[in-house]
C-alpha positions in Angstrom: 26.7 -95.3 -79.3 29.9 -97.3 -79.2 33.2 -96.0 -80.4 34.5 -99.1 -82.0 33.6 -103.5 -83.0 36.2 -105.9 -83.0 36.0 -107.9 -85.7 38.5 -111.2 -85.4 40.6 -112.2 -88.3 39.0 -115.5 -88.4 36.3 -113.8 -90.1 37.7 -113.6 -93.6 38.9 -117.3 -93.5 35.5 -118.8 -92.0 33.9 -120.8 -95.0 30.5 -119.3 -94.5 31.5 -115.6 -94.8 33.5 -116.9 -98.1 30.6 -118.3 -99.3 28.5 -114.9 -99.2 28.3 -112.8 -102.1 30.5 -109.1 -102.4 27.4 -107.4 -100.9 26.7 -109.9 -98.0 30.2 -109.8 -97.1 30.1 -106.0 -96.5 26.7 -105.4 -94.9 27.9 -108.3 -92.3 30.8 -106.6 -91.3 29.4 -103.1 -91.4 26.7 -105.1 -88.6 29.7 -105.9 -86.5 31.1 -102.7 -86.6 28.5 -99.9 -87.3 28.4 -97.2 -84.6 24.7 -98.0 -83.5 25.9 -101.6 -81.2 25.7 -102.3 -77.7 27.8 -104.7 -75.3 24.6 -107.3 -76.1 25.1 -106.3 -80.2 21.4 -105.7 -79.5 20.9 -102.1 -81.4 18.0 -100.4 -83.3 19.0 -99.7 -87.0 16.7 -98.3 -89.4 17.6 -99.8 -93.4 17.7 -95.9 -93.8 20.7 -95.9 -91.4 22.4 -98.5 -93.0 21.6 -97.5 -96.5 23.4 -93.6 -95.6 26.2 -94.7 -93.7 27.0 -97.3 -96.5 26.0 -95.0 -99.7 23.9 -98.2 -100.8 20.0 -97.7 -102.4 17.6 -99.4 -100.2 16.8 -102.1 -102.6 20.3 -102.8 -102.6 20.4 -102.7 -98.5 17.3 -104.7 -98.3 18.8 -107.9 -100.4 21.3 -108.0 -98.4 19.7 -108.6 -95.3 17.5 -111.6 -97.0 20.9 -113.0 -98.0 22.5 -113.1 -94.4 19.2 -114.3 -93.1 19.2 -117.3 -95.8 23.0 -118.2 -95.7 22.1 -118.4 -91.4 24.5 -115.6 -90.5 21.5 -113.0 -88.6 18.0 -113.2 -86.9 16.0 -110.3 -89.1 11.6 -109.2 -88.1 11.2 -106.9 -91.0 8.2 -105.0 -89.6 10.4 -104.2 -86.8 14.0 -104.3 -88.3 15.1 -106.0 -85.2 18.5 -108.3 -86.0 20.6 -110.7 -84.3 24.2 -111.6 -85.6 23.3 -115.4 -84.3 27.0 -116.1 -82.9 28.1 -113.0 -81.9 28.4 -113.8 -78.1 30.8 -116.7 -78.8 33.4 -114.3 -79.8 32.5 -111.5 -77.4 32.1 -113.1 -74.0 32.2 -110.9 -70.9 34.7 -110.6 -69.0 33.4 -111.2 -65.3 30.0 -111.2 -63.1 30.1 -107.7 -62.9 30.3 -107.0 -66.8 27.6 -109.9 -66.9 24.9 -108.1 -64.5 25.5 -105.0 -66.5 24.5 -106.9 -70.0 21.5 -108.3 -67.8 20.3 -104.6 -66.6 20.9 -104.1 -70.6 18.7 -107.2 -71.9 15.6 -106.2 -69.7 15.3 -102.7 -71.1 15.7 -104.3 -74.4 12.0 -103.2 -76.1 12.6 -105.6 -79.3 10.2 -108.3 -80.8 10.1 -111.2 -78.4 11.5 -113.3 -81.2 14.7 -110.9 -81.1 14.9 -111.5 -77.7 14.6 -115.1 -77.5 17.5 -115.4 -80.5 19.7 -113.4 -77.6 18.3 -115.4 -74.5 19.3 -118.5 -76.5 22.9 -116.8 -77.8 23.6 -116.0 -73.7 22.7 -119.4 -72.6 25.0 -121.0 -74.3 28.1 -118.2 -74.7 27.5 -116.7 -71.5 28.2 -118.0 -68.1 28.3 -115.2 -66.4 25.1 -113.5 -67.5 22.5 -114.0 -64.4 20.9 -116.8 -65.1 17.7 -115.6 -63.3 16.9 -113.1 -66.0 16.8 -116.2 -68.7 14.5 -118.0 -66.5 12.1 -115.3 -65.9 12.1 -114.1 -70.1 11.6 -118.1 -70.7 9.2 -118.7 -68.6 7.3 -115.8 -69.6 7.8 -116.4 -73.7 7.9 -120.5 -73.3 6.5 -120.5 -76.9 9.4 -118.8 -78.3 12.5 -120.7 -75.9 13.8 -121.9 -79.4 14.5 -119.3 -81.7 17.6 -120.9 -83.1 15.0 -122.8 -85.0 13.0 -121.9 -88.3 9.9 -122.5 -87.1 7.6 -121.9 -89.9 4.7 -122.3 -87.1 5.8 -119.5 -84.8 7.5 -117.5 -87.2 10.8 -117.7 -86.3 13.0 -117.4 -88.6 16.6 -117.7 -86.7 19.1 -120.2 -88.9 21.8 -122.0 -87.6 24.5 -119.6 -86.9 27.6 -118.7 -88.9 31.1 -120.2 -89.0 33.9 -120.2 -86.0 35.4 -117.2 -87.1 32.5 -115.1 -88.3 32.0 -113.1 -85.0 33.4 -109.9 -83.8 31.3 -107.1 -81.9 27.6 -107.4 -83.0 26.2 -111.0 -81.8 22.8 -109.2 -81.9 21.6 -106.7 -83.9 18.7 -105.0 -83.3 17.4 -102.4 -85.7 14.7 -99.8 -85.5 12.1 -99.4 -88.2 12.5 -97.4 -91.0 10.3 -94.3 -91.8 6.5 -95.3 -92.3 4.7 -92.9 -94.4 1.4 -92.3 -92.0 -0.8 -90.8 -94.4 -4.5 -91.7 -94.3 -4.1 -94.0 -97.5 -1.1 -95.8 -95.6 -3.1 -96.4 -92.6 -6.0 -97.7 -94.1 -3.7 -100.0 -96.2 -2.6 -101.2 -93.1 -6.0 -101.4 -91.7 -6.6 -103.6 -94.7 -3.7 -105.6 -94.0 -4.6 -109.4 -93.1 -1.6 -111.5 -93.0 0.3 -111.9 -90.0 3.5 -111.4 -88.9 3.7 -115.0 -88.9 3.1 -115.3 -92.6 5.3 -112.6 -93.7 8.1 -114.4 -92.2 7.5 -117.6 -93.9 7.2 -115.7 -97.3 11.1 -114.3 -96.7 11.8 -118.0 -95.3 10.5 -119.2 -98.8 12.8 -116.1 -100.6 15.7 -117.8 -98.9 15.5 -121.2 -99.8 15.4 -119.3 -104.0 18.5 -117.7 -102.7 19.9 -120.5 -101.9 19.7 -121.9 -105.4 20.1 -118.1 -106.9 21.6 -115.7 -104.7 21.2 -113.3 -107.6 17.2 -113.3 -107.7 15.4 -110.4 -106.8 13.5 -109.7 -103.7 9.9 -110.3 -104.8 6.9 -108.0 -103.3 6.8 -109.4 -99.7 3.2 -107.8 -99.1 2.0 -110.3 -101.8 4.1 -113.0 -101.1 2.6 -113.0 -97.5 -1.2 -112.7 -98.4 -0.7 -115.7 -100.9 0.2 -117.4 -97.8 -2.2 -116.9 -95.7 -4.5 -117.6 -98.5 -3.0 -121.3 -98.2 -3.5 -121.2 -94.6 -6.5 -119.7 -94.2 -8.6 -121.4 -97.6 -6.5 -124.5 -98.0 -6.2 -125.5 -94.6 -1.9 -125.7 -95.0 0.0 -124.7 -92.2 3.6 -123.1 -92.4 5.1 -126.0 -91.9 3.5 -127.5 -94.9 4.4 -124.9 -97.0 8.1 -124.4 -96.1 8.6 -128.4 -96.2 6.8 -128.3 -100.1 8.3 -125.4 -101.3 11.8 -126.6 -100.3 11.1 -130.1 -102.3 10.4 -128.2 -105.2 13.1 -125.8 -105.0 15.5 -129.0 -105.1 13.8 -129.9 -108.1 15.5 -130.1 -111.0 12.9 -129.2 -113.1 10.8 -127.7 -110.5 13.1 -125.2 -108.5 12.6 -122.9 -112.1 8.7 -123.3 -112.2 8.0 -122.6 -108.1 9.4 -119.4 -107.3 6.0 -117.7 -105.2 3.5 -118.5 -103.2 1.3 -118.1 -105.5 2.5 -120.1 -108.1 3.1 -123.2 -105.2 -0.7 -122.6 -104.1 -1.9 -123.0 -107.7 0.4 -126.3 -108.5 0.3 -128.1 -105.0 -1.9 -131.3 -105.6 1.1 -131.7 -108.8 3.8 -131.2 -106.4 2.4 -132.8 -103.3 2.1 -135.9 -105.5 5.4 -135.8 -107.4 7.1 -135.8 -103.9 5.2 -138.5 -102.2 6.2 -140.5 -105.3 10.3 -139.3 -105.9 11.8 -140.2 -102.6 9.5 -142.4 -100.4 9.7 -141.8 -96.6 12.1 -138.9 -97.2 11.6 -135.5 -95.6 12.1 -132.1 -97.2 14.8 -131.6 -95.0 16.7 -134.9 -96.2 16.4 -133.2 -100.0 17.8 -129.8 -99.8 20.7 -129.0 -101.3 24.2 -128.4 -99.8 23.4 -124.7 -100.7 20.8 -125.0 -98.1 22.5 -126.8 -95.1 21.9 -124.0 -92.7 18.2 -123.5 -93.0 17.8 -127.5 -93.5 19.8 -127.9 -89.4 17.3 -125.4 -88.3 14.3 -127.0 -90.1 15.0 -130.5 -89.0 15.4 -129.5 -85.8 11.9 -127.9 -85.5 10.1 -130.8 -87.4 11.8 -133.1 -84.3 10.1 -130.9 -81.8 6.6 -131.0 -83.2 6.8 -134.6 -84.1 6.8 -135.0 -79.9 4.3 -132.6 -79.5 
């Protein structure tokens, strides 16, 4: 457990922390400073943990999470409550070799998603010189599908957003937080059991909750259990992939008429052949990513960077 974050003083002047909401605001800098960090900002934090040290109700915890994770500021799994503060390392560089074989022993005991991982991988090549470079090479070339996690890649299920302003980062680059309680009664497992979406699809459901954020950051976190089966009922019965679905559902979120009508899954499964038609005739040979909104600039970068990779592939 550390004893203290820095936090710069950039951070209250940077234009994307001004643009979060009260709520947003505080849980980001509570991530930077909460006791539970590391030298990586890699850390396991239960919501329960965060909702007791910050005297907040879970709901109120758990929206703010999907708000940094839609305005680009953190890496969030829910199923394993790992998170990575995406520019941390910029502003917390170590200090010599020695500091940087340290952080290494540190990132191979890490037990986190590998998507967690790859967020930090890709946060210590870039910030890091003096992290051993062997110990990237060996993660990457063990989890090549995962080398970009900067990337929303509605494919993989990555769900990492271009990070946060210059002057956002202080002492938690990464987060990464342990799951909360899990009731493990017999009527919990079986519902588990029952369970059929993927990991994959849950985190294109909360990708789809960001882009309504973007547009309302006031709407309220929908059922994401639903959210993700109605999901994989587009992949699995319609034959859409997640691409398909994040690059649609974004159309009609910048909509004017349509952002109010599509807000679930469910309701984009039932009016797809309307929509998929009403794009293909409103802006010919533009991409999704070319008609989000300013509000949305973050998540479009990462987008349009992972519809350039598969285009090559």
């Amino acid at each position: 457990m550390r004893e203290y974050g820095k936090v710069y003083t950039a951070f209250w002047t940077s234009e994307d922390v001004s643009a979060m909401s009260e709520d947003e605001r505080t849980l980001a800098l509570y991530l930077l400073t909460c006791p539970h960090g590391n030298m990586l900002g890699c850390f396991r934090l239960p919501e329960a943990y965060a909702s007791d040290d910050l005297k907040w109700s879970a709901e109120r915890v758990s929206k703010g999470f999907v708000g940094l994770v839609a305005k680009g500021y953190i890496y969030r799994c829910d199923r394993s409550n790992w998170v990575v503060i995406l520019r941390y390392l910029k502003w917390n560089q170590f200090e010599n070799p020695n500091v940087g074989k340290a952080a290494g022993k540190l990132f191979e005991t890490l037990s986190g998603p590998v998507m967690a991982k790859a967020a930090l991988a890709a946060a210590l090549r870039e910030f890091s010189p003096v992290f051993p470079a062997a110990i990237l090479d060996k993660f990457e070339a063990e989890n090549e599908p995962f080398r970009k996690p900067s990337v929303l890649s509605p494919e993989t299920g990555a769900v990492a957003v271009a990070g946060i302003g210059e002057g956002n980062n202080t002492s938690a680059k990464s987060a990464a937080v342990a799951p909360p309680p899990v009731a493990d009664d017999d009527e919990s497992r079986e519902r588990r059991k029952q369970r059929r979406s993927t990991p994959e699809d849950e985190q294109c459901a909360r990708w789809l909750f960001g882009r309504i954020l973007a547009n309302n950051p006031g709407h309220k976190p929908p059922n994401f259990e639903n959210w993700s089966d109605d999901v994989r009922l587009m992949r699995e019965r319609d034959g859409r992939t997640h691409r398909e679905i994040c690059e649609l559902f974004s159309w009609a979120q910048d909509d004017d008429f349509w952002r109010a009508n599509i807000l679930s899954p469910s309701k984009l499964r039932e009016k797809w052949d309307q929509l998929a038609i009403k794009r293909r005739g409103s802006v010919p040979g533009a991409s999704a990513i070319q008609q989000l909104g300013k509000a949305g600039q973050a998540t479009a970068r990462a987008v349009e960077e992972l519809l350039k990779d598969q285009s090559h592939d």
